[in-house]
N, C-alpha and C positions, 0 to 999 in steps of 0.2 A: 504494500500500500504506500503510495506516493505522498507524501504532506506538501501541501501548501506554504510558502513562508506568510507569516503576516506582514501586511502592509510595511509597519515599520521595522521590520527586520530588513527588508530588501536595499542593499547600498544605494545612497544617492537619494531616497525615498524614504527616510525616514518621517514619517508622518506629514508628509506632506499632504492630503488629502483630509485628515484630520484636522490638523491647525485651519485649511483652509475653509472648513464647516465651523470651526467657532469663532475665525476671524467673521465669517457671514454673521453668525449666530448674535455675536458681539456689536457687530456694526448696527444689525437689525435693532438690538435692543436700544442702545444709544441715540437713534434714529425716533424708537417711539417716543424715547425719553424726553426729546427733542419736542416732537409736536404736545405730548401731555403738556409740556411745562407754556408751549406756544398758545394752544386751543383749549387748555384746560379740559381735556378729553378723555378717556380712558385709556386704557391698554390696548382694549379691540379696535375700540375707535383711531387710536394712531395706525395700526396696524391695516385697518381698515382705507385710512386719507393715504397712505403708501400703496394698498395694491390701485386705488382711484388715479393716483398720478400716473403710476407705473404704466398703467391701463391707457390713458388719454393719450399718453406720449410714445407708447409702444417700445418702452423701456421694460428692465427685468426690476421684479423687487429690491434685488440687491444691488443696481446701480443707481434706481433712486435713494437709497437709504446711505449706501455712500457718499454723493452727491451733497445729501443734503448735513451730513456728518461736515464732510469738508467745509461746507456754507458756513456751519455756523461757528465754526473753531478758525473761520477765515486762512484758510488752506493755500497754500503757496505749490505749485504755480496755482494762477486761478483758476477758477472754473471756468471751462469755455479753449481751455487753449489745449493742444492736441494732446500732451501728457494727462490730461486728465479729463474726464468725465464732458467732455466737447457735446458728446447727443443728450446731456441730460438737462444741459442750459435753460433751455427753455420751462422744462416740469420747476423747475426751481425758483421762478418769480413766482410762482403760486404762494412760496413761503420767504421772498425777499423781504416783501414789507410788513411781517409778524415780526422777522432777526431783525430788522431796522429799530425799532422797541423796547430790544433788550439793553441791557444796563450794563455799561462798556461796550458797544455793538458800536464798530467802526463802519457798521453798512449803512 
């Protein structure tokens, strides 16, 4: 009988695929944390205003929730410019002028 290695046995591959689900898992949450604190909304309900963007702009969940992580920690390069998140520009003025609001918000 032949065994499989796992994932993070295999050189080169050490959990990469792992980290890469809670680096999502993580952004996601940060992301909802983000609109709770914005819309004073729930859990579902952020979670909710993320797949509605995601949806309108024909973006994935996890690159609006990225996107909007960078917005609001003002993320260097900008948004918009080819290093980063360029297709998500537009879903993101949805929530430019809530971060505009915030206390220290250079936006």
């Amino acid at each position: 009988m032949t065994s499989v290695p796992e994932p993070s046995s295999i050189p080169g591959r050490a959990g990469v695929g792992v980290q890469h689900a809670r680096d999502g898992r993580e952004t996601l949450s940060v992301a909802e944390g983000i609109l709770i604190a914005l819309c004073r909304c729930s859990q579902n309900e952020a979670f909710e205003e993320l797949l509605r963007v995601a949806r309108r702009h024909h973006l994935s969940v996890l690159t609006v929730a990225h996107a909007l992580v960078d917005l609001a920690i003002d993320a260097h390069p900008p948004l918009g410019s080819p290093d980063r998140h360029a297709d998500a520009s537009g879903a993101l003025a949805e929530w430019e002028s809530h971060l505009a609001h915030w206390p220290g918000s250079s936006h």
